[in-house]
C-alpha positions in Angstrom: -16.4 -238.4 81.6 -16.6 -241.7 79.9 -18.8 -243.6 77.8 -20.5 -246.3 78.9 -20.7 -249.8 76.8 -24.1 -249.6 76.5 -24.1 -246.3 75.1 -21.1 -246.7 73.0 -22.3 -250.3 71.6 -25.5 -247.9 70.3 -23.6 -245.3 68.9 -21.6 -247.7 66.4 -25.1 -249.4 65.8 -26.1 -245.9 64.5 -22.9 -244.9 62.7 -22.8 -248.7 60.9 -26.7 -248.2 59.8 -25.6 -244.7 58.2 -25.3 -246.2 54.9 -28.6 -248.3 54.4 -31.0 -246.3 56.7 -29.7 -242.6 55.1 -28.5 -243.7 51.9 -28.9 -240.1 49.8 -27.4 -238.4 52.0 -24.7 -241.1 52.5 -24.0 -240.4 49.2 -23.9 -236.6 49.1 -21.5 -236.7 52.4 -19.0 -237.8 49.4 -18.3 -234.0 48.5 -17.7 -233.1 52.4 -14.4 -235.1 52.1 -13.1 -234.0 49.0 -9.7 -232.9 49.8 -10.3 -229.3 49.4 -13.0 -229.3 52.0 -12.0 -231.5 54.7 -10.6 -229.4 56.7 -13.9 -227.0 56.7 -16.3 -230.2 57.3 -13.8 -231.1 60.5 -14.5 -227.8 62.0 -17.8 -227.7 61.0 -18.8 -230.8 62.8 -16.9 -230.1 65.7 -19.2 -227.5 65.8 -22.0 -229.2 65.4 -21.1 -231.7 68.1 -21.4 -228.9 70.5 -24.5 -228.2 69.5 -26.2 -231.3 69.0 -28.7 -233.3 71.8 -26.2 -235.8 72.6 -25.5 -236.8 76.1 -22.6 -234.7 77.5 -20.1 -237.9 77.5 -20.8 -238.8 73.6 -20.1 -235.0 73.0 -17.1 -235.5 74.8 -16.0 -238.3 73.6 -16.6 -237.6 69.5 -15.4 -234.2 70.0 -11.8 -235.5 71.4 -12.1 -237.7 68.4 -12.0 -235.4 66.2 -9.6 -233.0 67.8 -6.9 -235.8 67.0 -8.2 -236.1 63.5 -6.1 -234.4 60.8 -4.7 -234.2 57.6 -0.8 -235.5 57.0 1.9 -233.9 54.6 1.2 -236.1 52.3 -2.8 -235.5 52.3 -4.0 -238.3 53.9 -6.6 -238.3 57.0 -5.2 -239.8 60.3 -7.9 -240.3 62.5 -7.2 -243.6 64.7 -9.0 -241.9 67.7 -12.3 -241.2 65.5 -11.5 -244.9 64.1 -11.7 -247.0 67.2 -15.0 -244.7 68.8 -17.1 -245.5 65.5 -15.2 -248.4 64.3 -14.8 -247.1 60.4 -12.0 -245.9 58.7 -11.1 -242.4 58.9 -13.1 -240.8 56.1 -16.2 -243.5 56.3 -16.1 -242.5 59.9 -16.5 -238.5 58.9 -18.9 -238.9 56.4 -21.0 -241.0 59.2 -20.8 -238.0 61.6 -22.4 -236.0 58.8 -24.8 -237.8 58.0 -25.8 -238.4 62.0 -25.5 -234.6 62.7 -28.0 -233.7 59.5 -24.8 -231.5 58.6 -25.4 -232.8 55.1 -28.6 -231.8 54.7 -27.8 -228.0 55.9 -25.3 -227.8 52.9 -27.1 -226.8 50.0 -25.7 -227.9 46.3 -23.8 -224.9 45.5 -25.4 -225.2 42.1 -28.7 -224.9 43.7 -28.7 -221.6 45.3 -29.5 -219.1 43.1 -27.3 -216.6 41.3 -27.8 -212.6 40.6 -29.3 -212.0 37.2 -27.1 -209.6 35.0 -29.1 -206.6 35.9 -28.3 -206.9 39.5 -24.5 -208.1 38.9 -24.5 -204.7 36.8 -25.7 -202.7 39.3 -23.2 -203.9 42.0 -20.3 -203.9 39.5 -20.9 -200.1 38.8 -21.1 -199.4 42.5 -17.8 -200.8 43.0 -14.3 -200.3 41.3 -13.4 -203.8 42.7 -14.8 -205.7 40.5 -14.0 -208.7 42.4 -16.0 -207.3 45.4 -18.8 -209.1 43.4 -17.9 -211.7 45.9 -19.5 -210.2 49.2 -22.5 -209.4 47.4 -23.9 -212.5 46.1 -25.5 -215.5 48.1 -22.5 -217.8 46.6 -19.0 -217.1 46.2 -17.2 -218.9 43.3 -14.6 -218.3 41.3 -13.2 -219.6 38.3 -9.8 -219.1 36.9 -8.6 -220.2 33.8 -5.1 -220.3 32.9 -4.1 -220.5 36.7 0.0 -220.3 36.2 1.7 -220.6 39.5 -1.4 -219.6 41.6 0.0 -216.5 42.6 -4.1 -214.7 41.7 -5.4 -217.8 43.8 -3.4 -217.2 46.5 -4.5 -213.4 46.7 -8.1 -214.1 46.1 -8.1 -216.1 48.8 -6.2 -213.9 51.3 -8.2 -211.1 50.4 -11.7 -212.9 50.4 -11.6 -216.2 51.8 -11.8 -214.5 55.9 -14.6 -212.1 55.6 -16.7 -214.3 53.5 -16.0 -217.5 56.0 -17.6 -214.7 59.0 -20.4 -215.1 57.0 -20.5 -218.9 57.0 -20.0 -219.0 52.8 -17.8 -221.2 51.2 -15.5 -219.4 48.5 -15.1 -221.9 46.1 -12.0 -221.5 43.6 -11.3 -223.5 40.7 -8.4 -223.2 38.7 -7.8 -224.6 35.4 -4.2 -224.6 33.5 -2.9 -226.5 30.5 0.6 -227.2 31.9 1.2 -230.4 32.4 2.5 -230.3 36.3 4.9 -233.2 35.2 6.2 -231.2 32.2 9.9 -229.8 32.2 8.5 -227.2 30.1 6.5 -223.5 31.5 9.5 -222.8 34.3 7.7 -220.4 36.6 4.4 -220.5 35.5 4.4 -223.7 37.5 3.0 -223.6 41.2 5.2 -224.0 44.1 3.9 -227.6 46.0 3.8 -225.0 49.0 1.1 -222.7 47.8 -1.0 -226.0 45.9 -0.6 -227.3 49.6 -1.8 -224.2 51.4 -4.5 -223.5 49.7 -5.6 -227.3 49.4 -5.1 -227.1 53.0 -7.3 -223.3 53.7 -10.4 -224.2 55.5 -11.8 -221.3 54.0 -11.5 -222.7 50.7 -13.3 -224.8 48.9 -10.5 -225.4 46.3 -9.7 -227.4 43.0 -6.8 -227.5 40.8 -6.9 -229.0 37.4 -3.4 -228.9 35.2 -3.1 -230.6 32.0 -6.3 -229.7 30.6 -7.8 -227.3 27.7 -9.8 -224.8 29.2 -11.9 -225.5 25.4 -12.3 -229.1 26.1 -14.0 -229.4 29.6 -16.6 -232.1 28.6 -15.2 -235.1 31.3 -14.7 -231.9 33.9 -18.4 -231.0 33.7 -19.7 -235.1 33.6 -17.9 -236.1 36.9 -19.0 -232.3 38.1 -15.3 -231.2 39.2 -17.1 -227.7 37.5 -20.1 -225.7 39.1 -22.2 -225.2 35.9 -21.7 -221.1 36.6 -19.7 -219.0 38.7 -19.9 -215.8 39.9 -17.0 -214.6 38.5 -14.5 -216.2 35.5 -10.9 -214.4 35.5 -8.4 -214.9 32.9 -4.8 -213.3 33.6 -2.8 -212.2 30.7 -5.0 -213.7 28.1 -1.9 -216.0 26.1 -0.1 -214.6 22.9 0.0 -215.5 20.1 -3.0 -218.0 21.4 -5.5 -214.5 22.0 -3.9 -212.3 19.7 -5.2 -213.3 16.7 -9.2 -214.0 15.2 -9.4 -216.7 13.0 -13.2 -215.3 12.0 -11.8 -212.6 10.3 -7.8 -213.3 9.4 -6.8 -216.4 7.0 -4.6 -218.7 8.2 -2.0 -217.7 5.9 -2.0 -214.0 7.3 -1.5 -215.3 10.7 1.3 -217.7 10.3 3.4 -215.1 8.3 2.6 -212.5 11.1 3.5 -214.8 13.7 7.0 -215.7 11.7 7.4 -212.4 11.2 7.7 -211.4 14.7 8.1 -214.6 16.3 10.8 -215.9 14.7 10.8 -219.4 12.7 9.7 -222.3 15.1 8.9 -225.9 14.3 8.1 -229.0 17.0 10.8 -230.9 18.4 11.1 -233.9 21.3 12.9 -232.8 24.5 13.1 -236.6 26.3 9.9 -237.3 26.5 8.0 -234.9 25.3 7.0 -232.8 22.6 8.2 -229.2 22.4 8.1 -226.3 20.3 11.6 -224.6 19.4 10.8 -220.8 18.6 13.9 -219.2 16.6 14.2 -215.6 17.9 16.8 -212.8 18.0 19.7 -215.3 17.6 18.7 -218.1 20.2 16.4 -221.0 20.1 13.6 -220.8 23.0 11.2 -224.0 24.2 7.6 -223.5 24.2 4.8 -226.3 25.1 3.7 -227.6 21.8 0.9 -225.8 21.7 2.1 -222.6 22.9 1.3 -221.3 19.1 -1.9 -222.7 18.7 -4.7 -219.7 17.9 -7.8 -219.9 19.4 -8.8 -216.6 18.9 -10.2 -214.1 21.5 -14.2 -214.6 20.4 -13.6 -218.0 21.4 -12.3 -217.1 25.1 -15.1 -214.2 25.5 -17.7 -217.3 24.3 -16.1 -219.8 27.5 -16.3 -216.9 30.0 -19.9 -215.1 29.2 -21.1 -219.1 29.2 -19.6 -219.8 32.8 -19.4 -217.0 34.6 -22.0 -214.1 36.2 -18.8 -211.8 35.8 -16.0 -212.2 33.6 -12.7 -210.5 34.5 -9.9 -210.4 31.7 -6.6 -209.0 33.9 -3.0 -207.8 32.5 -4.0 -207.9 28.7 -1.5 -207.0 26.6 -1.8 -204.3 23.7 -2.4 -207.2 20.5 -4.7 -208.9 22.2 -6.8 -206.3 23.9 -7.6 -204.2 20.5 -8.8 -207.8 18.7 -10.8 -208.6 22.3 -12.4 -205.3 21.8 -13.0 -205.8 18.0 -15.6 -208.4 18.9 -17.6 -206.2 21.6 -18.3 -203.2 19.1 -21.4 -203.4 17.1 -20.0 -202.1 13.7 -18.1 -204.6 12.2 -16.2 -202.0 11.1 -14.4 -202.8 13.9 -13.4 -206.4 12.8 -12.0 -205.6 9.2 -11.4 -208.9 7.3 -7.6 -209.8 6.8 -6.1 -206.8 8.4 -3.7 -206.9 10.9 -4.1 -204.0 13.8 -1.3 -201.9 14.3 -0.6 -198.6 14.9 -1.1 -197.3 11.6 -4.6 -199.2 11.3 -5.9 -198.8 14.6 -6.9 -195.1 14.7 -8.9 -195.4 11.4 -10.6 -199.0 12.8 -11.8 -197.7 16.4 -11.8 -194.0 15.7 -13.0 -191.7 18.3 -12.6 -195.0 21.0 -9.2 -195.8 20.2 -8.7 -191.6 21.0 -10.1 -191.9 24.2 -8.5 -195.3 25.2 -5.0 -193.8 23.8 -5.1 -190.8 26.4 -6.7 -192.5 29.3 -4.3 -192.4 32.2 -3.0 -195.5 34.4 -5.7 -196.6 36.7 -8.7 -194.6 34.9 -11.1 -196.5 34.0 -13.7 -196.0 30.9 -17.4 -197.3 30.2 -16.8 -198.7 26.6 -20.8 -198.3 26.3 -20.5 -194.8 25.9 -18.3 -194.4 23.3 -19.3 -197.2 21.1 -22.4 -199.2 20.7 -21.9 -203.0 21.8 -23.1 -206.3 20.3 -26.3 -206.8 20.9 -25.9 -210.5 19.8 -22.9 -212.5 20.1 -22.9 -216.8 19.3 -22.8 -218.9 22.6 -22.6 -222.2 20.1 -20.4 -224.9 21.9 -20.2 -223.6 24.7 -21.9 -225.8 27.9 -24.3 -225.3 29.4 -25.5 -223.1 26.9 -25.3 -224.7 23.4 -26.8 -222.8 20.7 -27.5 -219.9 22.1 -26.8 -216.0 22.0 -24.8 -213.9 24.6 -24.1 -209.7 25.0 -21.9 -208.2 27.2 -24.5 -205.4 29.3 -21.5 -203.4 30.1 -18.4 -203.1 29.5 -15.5 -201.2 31.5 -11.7 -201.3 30.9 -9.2 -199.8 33.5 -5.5 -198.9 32.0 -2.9 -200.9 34.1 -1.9 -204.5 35.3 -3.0 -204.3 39.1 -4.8 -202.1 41.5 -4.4 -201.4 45.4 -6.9 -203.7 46.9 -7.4 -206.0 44.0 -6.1 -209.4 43.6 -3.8 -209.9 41.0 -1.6 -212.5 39.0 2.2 -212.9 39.5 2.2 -211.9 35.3 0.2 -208.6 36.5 2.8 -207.5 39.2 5.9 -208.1 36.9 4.7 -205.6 34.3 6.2 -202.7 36.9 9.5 -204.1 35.7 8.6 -204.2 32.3 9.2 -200.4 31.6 9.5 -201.1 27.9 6.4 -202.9 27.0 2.8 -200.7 26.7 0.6 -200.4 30.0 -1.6 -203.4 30.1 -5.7 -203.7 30.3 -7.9 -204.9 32.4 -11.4 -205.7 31.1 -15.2 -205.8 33.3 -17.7 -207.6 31.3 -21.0 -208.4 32.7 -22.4 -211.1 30.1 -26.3 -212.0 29.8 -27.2 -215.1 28.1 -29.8 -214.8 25.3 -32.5 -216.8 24.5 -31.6 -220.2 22.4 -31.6 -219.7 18.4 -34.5 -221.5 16.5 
């Protein structure tokens, strides 16, 4: 069935007065083309079309349209069908369709729908022992993931979640954040392969970002141009960076943790590979490359601070032995527990944590243990610098940590899976903390 001129001349009229007549929601069709959500706003209008009151030919018509509309190899939309109907480029053209279909209007601001509240993300959390099952039990699903690596926890997340939450019509959105520089020679495999950035660019499931060269403790230009929802429902980190984690600059000098880090580091200084900066780490005989940062301590009071001020849920996977003991130093209420210039190690660690460090030291692989009822936790923790909640307080309501790198059913990190082959090293942790934000300090 064919259009006829008439009814084609008026159809352009409407898609060409979009702009001025509808101008709001003009402007908030811009996030429907974003690359990671084209290809869920194609097949969302497509349904719409069906479903709209157009005449039987316009359906037909639009709807072949966009049947030939698609994304290229390279990323670009090809849409010469969809062009010569509405007579607009290829993504003007889109954003016209959803603006005339009202599809904009159905999609709420993610930031807009409200969250759980820490008493009911606590309650689901102790119902599950997936904590990531978070997901299927809030009105949103978002995820943020800082220190992304090759994408490997992205790419499970997403398997795993991205189907049965799409049954239910809900976006998962997935951002991940990672200071590699994808241009860098330096970080080897931690890089992600163009085929798995492309895939899940590419998952209509997915609403899906992917931010490299950036400092997951400098997101201020993120948060103006709103690449970041101001919370998520869940904030993971996988194998939490040493030496960057494994040290607390609030209670060990500066000169304790060089020497420490010379001592079993090995001697390193910054060099220039080409063109960039590099740091050369003198170890056992050879001479390794690190990014320049790679020894630059953050401390993990500063990571806890990010995640309890961005996420519903945070989720600390694969942690390794140094830096779990000094995470859990600064969730214990008796600062006992965060002696000033001592290094923890096994001689110091039994007389520090006492009766937990007993019960963590015998818990089997895959047990899991409610740090609550062993130890008291902070009621107050500093939230200062941390957006959106400057100058304010934080606790952790509960607190649960499981012995090993990765579970069945769980999505993990390609760093999680390769501690099966690393017999020699200590079973890893992996931390459930459920933060609340506290009321602002006078």
């Amino acid at each position: 069935m064919e259009l006829n001129p008439g009814e084609l001349a008026e159809f352009r009229r409407q898609v060409a007065a979009v702009r001025s007549v509808r101008g709001e929601q003009w402007e908030a069709s811009r996030r429907l083309v974003e690359p990671n959500r084209l290809l869920a706003t194609l097949q969302a209008l497509r349904e719409a079309v069906t479903a709209s009151s157009w005449s039987l030919a316009m359906k037909e018509a639009v709807a072949a349209a966009l049947d030939r509309t698609h994304l290229s190899q390279a990323g670009h939309l090809s849409a010469e069908s969809l062009r010569q109907l509405t007579g607009l480029p290829a993504t003007k053209a889109v954003r016209a369709l959803c603006v005339l279909l009202d599809f904009v209007a159905r999609q709420p601001a993610l930031d807009s729908i409200p969250v759980l509240s820490p008493v009911e993300v606590e309650g689901i959390v102790r119902k599950h022992d997936n904590p990531f099952d978070l997901l299927l039990a809030s009105p949103t699903a978002s995820v943020l993931d800082l220190g992304a690596g090759d994408l490997a926890f992205a790419d499970e997340l997403s398997a795993h979640y991205g189907p049965p939450l799409r049954r239910r019509g809900i976006p998962l959105v997935l951002h991940c954040l990672d200071r590699l520089d994808p241009a860098s020679r330096l970080g080897g495999p931690l890089h992600p392969e163009a085929s798995r950035l492309a895939r899940l660019q590419q998952n209509p499931a997915l609403e899906f970002r992917y931010v490299g060269d950036q400092d997951m403790f400098n997101l201020d230009e993120l948060d103006r141009t709103h690449v970041l929802l101001p919370r998520y429902n869940i904030v993971t980190c996988w194998g939490p960076a040493t030496p960057t984690f494994a040290y607390e600059p609030s209670r060990l000098a500066e000169a304790i943790i060089q020497a420490d880090l010379r001592r079993t580091k090995g001697e390193f200084r910054t060099v220039r590979l080409e063109e960039e900066h590099a740091l050369e780490v003198s170890h056992q005989g050879r001479f390794l490359l690190f990014p320049p940062w790679k020894f630059d301590i953050r401390g993990p009071l500063g990571l806890l601070q990010l995640m309890a001020g961005r996420g519903s849920l945070c989720i600390l996977g694969a942690v390794d032995t140094q830096v779990f003991w000094e995470i859990l130093a600064q969730l214990l209420e008796d600062p006992r527990a965060r002696p000033v210039d001592r290094l923890f190690t096994p001689e110091t660690l039994p007389e520090t944590f006492g009766d937990l460090h007993r019960h963590l030291s015998h818990l089997p692989i895959g047990s899991m243990l409610d740090i609550g009822k062993i130890s008291q936790l902070r009621t107050a923790i500093p939230l200062a610098g941390t957006a959106p909640h400057h100058n304010s307080c934080f606790r952790f309501r509960h607190v649960r940590v499981r012995r090993g790198a990765w579970f069945d059913g769980m999505p993990a990190s390609s760093t999680a899976r390769l501690f099966s082959h690393m017999t020699e090293e200590p079973a890893p942790w992996f931390v459930t903390l459920v933060p609340e934000i506290l009321p602002a300090l006078p």
